[in-house]
C-alpha positions as CSV (number, residue, x, y, z in Angstrom):
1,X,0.0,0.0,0.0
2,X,3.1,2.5,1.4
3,X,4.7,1.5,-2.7
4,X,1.0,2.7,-4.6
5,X,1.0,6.2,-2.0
6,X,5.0,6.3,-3.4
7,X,3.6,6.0,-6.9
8,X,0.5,8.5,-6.6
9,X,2.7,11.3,-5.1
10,X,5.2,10.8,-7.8
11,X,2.8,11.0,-10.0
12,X,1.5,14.0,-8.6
13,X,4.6,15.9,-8.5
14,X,5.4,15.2,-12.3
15,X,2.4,16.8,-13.2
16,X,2.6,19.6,-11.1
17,X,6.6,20.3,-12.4
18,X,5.5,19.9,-15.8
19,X,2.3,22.5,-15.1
20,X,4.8,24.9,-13.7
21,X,7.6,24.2,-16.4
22,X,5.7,26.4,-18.9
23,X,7.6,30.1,-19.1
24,X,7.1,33.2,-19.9
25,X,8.2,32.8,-23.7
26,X,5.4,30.6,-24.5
27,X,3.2,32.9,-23.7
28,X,4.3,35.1,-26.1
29,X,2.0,34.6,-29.3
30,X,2.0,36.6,-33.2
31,X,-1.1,37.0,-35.0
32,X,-1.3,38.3,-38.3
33,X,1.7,38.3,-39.5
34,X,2.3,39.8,-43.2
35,X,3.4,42.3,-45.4
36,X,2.5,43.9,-48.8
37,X,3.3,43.0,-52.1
38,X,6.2,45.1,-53.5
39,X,7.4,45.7,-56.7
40,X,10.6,43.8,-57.7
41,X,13.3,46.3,-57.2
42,X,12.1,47.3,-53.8
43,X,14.9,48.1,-51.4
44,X,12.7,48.4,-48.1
45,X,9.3,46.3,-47.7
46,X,7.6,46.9,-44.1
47,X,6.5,44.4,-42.2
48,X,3.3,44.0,-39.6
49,X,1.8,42.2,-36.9
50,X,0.2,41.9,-33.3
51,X,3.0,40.7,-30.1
52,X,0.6,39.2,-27.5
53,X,2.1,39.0,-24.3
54,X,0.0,36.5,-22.0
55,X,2.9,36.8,-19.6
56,X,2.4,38.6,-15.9
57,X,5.8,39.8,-16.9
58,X,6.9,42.8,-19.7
59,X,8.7,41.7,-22.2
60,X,10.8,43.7,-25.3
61,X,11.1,42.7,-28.7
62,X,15.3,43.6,-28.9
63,X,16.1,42.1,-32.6
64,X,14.6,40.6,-36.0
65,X,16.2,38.7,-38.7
66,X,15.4,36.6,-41.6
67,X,17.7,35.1,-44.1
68,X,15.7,36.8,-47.4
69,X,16.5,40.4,-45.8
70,X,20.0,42.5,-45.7
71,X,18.7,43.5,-42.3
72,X,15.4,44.2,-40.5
73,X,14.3,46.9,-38.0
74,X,12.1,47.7,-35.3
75,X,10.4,51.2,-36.8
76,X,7.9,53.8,-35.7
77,X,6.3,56.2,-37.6
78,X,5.9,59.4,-36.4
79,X,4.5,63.3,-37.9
80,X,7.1,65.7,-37.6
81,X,5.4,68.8,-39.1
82,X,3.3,67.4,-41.6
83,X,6.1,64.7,-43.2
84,X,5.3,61.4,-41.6
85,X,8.9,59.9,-40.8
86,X,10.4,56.6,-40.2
87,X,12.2,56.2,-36.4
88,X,14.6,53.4,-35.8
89,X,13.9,52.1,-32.3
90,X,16.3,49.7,-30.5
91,X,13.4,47.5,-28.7
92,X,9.8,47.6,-28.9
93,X,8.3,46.4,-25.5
94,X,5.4,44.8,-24.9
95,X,3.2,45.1,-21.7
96,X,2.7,42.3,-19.4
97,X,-0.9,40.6,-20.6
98,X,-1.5,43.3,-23.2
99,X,-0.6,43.2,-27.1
100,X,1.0,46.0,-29.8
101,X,0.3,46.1,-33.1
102,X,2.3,46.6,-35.8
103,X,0.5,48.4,-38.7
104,X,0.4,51.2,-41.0
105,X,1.1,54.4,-39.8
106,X,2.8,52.9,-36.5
107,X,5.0,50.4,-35.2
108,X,6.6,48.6,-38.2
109,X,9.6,46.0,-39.2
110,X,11.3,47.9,-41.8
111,X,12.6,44.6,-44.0
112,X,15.7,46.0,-46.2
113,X,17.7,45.0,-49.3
114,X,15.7,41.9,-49.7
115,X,17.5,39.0,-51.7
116,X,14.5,38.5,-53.9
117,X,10.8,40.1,-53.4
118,X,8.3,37.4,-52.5
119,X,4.7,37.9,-54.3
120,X,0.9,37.8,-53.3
121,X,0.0,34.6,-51.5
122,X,4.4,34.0,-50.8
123,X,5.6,33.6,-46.9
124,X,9.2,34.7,-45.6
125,X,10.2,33.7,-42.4
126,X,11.6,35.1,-39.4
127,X,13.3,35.6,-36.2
128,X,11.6,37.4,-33.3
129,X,14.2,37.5,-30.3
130,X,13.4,39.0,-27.2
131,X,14.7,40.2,-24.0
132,X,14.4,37.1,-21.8
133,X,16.8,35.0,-24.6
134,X,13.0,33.2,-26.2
135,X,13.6,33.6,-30.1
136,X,10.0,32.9,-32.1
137,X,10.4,32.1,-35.5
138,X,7.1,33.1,-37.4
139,X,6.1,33.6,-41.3
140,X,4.7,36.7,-43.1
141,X,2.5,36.3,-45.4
142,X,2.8,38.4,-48.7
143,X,-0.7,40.3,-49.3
144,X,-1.8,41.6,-52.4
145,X,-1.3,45.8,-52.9
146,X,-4.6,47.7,-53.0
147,X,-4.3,50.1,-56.1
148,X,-5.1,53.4,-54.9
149,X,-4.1,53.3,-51.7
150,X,-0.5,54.4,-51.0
151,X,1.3,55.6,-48.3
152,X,4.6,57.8,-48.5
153,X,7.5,57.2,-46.4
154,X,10.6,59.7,-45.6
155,X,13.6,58.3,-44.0
């Protein structure tokens, strides 16, 4: 009977250690991930995306990379005057149980000198490292270019 209790509570245990074995990191979740369709001899194509942070802890996003890209950064846009204006940042941090979007007209990866420029319907992957070590490797998905609607960027 003493060996089955033995059993039970090591039993117990494991599943209590493997409960509290999940970290921070995996808690950390991209949704809609993608960028537009550029035109073949693009030099810079942004990137976008929501960082959800289900974490009780802050977390910053300190680097990107991706094989199909010269370099990427972290951007901002912001209005000086009225010239809207790319900002380099060297993190973007993201609030304990709280996302931030990356979008038009706001936070941004700036992808630049791509090796070759993915079309409509393509993925390119990538590397999201963060502050606590956790690197997330996540796609974006190419979406098509609505005529019409174009936004103008000064670096």
């Amino acid at each position: 009977m003493k060996s089955e209790y033995r059993h039970l509570t090591l039993a117990v245990l494991s599943v209590i250690l493997c409960l509290s074995n999940v970290s921070a990191e995996d808690l950390i979740l991209v949704h809609e991930a993608w960028m537009l369709e550029a035109p073949t001899n693009a030099r810079v194509i942004a990137g976008y995306m929501t960082i959800e942070n289900k974490s009780s802890r802050s977390r910053r996003l300190i680097g990107v990379s991706g094989q199909d890209f010269e370099r990427i950064e972290i951007h901002q846009t912001e209005m000086q005057g009225d010239i809207m204006r790319m900002v380099p940042m060297e993190e973007l941090e993201i609030p304990a149980g709280s996302a931030v979007s990356l979008e038009p007209g706001s936070y941004h990866l700036m992808l630049i000198s791509p090796r070759s420029v993915p079309k409509e319907g393509e993925a390119v992957n990538l590397e999201l490292q963060f502050d606590s070590g956790y690197t997330m490797h996540i796609k974006l998905i190419v979406r098509a270019v609505h005529r019409g609607k174009t936004m103008k960027h000064f670096h």
